[in-house]
C-alpha positions as CSV (number, residue, x, y, z in Angstrom):
1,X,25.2,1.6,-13.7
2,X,22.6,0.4,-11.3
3,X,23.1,-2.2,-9.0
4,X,20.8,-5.0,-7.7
5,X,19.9,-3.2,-4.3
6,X,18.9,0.3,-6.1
7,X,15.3,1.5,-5.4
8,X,13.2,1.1,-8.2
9,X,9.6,2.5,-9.2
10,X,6.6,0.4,-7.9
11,X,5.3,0.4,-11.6
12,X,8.3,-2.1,-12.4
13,X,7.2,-4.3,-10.4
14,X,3.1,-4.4,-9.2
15,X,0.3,-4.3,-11.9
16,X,-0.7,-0.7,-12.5
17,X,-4.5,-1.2,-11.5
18,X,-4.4,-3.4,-8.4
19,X,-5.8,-0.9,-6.2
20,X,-8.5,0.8,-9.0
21,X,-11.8,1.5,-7.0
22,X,-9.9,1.5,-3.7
23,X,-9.4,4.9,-1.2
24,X,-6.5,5.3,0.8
25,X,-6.8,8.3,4.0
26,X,-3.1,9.4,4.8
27,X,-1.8,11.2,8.2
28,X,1.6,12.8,7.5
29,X,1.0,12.4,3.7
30,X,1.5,16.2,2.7
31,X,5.6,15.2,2.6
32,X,8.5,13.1,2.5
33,X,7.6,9.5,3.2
34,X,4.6,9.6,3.8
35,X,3.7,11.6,0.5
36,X,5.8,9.2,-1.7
37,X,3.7,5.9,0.1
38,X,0.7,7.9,-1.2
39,X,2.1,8.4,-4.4
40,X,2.8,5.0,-4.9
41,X,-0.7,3.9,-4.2
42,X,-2.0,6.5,-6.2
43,X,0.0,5.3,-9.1
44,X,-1.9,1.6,-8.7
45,X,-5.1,2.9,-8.9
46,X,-6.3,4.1,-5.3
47,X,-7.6,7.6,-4.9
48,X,-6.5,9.1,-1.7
49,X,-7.4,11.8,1.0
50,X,-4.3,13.4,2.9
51,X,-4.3,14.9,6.1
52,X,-2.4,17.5,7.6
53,X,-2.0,20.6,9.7
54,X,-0.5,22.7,6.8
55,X,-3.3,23.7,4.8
56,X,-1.0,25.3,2.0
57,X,1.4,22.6,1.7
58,X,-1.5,20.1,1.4
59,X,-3.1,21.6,-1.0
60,X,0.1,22.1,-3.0
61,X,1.0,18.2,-2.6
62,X,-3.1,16.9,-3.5
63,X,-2.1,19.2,-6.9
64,X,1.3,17.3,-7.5
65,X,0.0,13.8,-6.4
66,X,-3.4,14.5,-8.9
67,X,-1.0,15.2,-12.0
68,X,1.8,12.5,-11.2
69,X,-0.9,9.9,-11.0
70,X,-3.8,11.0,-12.6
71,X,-5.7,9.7,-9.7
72,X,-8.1,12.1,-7.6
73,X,-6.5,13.4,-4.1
74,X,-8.0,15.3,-1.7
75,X,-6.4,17.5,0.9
76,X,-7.8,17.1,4.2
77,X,-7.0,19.6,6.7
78,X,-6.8,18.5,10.5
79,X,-4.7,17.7,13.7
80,X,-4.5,14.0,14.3
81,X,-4.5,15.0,18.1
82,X,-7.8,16.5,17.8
83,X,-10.7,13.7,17.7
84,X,-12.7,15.4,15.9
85,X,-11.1,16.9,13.5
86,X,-9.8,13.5,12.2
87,X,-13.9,12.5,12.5
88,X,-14.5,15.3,10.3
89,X,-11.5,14.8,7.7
90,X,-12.7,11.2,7.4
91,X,-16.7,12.6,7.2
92,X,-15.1,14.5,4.5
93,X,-13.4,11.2,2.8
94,X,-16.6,9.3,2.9
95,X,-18.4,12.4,1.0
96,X,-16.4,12.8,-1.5
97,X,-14.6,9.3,-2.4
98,X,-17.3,7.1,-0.8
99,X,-15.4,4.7,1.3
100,X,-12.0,3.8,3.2
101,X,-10.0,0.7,2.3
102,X,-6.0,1.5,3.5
103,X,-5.0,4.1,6.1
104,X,-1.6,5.4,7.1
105,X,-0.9,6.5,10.4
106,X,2.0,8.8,9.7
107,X,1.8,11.7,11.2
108,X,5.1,12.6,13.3
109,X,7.4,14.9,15.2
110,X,11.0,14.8,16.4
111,X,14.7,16.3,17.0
112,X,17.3,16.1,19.0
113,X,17.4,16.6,22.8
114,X,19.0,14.4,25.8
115,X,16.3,13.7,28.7
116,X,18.6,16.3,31.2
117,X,17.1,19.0,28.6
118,X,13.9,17.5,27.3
119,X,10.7,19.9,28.5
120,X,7.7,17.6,29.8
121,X,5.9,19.9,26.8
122,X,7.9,18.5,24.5
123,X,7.9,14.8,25.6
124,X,4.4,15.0,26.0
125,X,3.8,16.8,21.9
126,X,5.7,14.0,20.5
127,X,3.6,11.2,22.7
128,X,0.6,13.1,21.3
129,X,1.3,13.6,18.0
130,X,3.0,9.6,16.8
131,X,1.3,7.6,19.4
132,X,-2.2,9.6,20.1
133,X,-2.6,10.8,16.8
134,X,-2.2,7.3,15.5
135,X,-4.5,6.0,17.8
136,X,-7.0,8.6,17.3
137,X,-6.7,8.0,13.3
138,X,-7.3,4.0,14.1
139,X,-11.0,5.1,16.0
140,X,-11.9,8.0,13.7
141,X,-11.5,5.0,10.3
142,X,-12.4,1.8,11.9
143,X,-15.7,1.6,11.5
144,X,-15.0,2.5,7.0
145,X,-12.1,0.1,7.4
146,X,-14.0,-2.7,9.2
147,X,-17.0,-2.0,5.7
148,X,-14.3,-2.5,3.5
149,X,-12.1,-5.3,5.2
150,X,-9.0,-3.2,4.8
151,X,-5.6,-2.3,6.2
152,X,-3.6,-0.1,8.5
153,X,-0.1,0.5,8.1
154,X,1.8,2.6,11.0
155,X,5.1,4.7,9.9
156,X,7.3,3.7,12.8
157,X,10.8,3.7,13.5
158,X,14.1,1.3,14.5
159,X,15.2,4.0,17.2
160,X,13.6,2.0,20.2
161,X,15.1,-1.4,19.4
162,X,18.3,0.0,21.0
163,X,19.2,2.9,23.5
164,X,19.0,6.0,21.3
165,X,20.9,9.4,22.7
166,X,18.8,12.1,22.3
167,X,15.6,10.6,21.2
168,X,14.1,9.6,24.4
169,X,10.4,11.0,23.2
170,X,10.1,9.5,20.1
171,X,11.0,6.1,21.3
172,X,8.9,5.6,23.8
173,X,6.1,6.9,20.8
174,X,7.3,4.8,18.3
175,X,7.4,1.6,20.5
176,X,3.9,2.5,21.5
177,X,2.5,2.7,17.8
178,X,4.1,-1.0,17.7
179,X,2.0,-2.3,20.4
180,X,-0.7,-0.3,19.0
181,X,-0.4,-1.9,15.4
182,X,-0.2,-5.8,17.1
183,X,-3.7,-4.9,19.4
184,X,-5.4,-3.8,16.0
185,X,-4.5,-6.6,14.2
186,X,-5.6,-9.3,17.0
187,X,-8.6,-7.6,17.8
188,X,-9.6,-6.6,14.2
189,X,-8.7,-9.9,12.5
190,X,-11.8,-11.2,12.8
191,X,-13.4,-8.3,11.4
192,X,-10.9,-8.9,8.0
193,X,-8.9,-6.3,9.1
194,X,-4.8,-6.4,8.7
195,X,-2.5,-4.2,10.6
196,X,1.1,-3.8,10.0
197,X,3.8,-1.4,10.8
198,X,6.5,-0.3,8.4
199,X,9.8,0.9,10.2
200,X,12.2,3.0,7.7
201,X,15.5,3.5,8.3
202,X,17.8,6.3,7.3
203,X,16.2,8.1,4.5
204,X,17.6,10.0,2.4
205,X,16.2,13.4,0.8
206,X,13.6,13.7,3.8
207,X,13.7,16.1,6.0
208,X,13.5,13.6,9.2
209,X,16.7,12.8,8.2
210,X,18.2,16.1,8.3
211,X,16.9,17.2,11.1
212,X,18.5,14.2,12.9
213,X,22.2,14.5,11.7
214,X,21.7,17.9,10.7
215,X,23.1,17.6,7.6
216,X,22.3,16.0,4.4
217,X,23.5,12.2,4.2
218,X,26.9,12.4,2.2
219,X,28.3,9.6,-0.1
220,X,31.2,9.2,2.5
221,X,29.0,7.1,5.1
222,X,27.6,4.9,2.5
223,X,30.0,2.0,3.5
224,X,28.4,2.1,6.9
225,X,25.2,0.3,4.9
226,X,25.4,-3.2,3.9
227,X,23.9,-2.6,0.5
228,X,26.0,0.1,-0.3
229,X,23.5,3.1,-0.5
230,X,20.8,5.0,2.0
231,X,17.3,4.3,2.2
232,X,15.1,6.0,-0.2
233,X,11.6,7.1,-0.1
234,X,10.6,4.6,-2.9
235,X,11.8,2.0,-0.8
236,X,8.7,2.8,1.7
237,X,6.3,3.4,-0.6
238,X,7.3,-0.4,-2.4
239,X,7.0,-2.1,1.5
240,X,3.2,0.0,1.1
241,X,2.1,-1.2,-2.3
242,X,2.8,-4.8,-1.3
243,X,1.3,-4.5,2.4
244,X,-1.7,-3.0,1.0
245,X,-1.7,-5.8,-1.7
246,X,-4.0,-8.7,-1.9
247,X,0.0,-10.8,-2.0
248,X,0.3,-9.6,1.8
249,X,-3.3,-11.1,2.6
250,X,-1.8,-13.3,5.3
251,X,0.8,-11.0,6.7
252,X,-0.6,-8.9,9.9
253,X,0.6,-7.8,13.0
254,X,4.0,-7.8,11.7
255,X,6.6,-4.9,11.6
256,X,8.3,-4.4,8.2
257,X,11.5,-2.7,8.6
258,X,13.4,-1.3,5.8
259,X,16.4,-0.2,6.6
260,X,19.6,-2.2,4.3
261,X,19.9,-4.1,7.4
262,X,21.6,-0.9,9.0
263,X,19.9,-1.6,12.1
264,X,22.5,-4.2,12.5
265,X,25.7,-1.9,12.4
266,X,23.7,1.5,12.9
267,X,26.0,4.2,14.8
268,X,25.3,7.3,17.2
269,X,23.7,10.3,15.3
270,X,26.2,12.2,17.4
271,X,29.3,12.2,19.0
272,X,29.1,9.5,22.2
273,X,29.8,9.5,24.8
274,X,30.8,13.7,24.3
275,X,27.0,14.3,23.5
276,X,25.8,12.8,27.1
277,X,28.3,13.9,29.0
278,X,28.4,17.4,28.4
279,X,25.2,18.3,26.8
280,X,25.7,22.0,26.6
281,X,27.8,21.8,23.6
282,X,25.0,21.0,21.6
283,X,22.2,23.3,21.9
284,X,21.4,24.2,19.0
285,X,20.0,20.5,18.5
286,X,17.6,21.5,21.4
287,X,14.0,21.1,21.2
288,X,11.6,24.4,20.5
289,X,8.6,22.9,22.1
């Protein structure tokens, strides 16, 4: 039996057609939360373009998200830390669907690694990739955004709200995509342009998640969440619908985090203080940058 704080299906609960003539452009959106956000959006009537580095897997999601939704998507290959291929995905939106209304800044990159064995290359790849690549989708879609008097919403974290072992780089990215979000919506405001980040928490079934306890999430730790179950991706991709939503037309420079209120009681991914201390015994959560 279901309880009050399961996920549920954005159809439940939003109109099926609130986003009909509306395109959304989607870093990150070939997979896991990011695809599911799309999904979602797709579902209420947007068409969407998603961007990615994988041309295979994108393709492969645009063909899933087309038949779940019935909605056209578009697979748009490119590196958000490349400029211009961002300007020519976008180019490529605005050919083919006409116009921007919502964009996602969701592309990402992380693991496991203390600072004593994090390369500058590596550091540096995650900087470019969250907090780079999300600025770089902000000036490749402004001026679309700024036509249409749409929204952003950054895919952040909770990491950098506290000390994090072992995710030094993807703190200091994920606190800069905050900032980022609350310049965007104070300087873009006037233009009728929202900004707001959404902050997941543990996720089940994606494979952030795995990659950052290296194992899937059991049913044993599920008293360590005040609502009594993990995060799922439908959880995101509800926080999206209503963001994106005419009902969140007052709500900007805010960060929306979903997370059960785990934040609150959230332990170390690893052993501590075992994982600091003596490093060594955990290389094979080492970075392959």
């Amino acid at each position: 039996m279901s309880s009050p704080h399961d996920a549920v299906d954005s159809r439940t609960v939003f109109k099926p057609d609130i986003f009909k003539g509306k395109v959304l452009f989607c870093t990150g959106g070939g997979s896991g939360i990011c695809k599911a956000m799309t999904e979602a959006m797709m579902h209420h009537g947007a068409n969407a373009v998603i961007v990615g580095r994988n041309r295979d897997r994108l393709e492969q999601a645009a063909k899933d998200l087309s038949k779940a939704t019935g909605q056209q998507c578009i697979p748009a290959q490119a590196d958000v830390r490349d400029p211009q291929s961002l300007k020519d995905a976008v180019a490529k939106t605005i050919v083919q669907l006409g116009r921007i209304d919502f964009v996602i800044c969701g592309a990402a990159g992380n693991f496991l690694a203390p600072i004593s064995a994090l390369s500058e290359n590596a550091f540096k790849t995650v900087i470019e990739i969250d907090t780079l690549g999300s600025f770089n989708t902000v000036k490749a879609t402004l001026s679309h955004v700024r036509a249409s008097k749409g929204s952003y919403i950054f895919v952040s974290a909770t990491l950098h709200y506290r000390g994090t072992p072992y995710q030094a780089h993807v703190s200091a990215a994920k606190a800069g995509i905050d900032a980022l979000s609350a310049v965007v919506a104070i300087e873009e405001g006037p233009h009728s342009v929202r900004s707001n980040v959404i902050a997941p928490g543990a996720t089940a079934g994606t494979q952030g998640q795995t990659r950052l306890t290296g194992r899937s999430m059991s049913d044993g730790t599920k008293k360590t969440f005040p609502t009594g179950r993990y995060g799922d991706v439908k959880d995101m991709a509800n926080a999206t619908v209503f963001l994106f939503s005419d009902a969140a037309s007052y709500i900007t420079g805010q960060v929306l985090v979903v997370d059960g209120a785990w934040e609150s009681l959230r332990p170390p991914f690893l052993p501590y203080p075992e994982s600091v201390v003596d490093p060594d015994s955990f290389n094979s959560l080492k970075p392959k940058l």
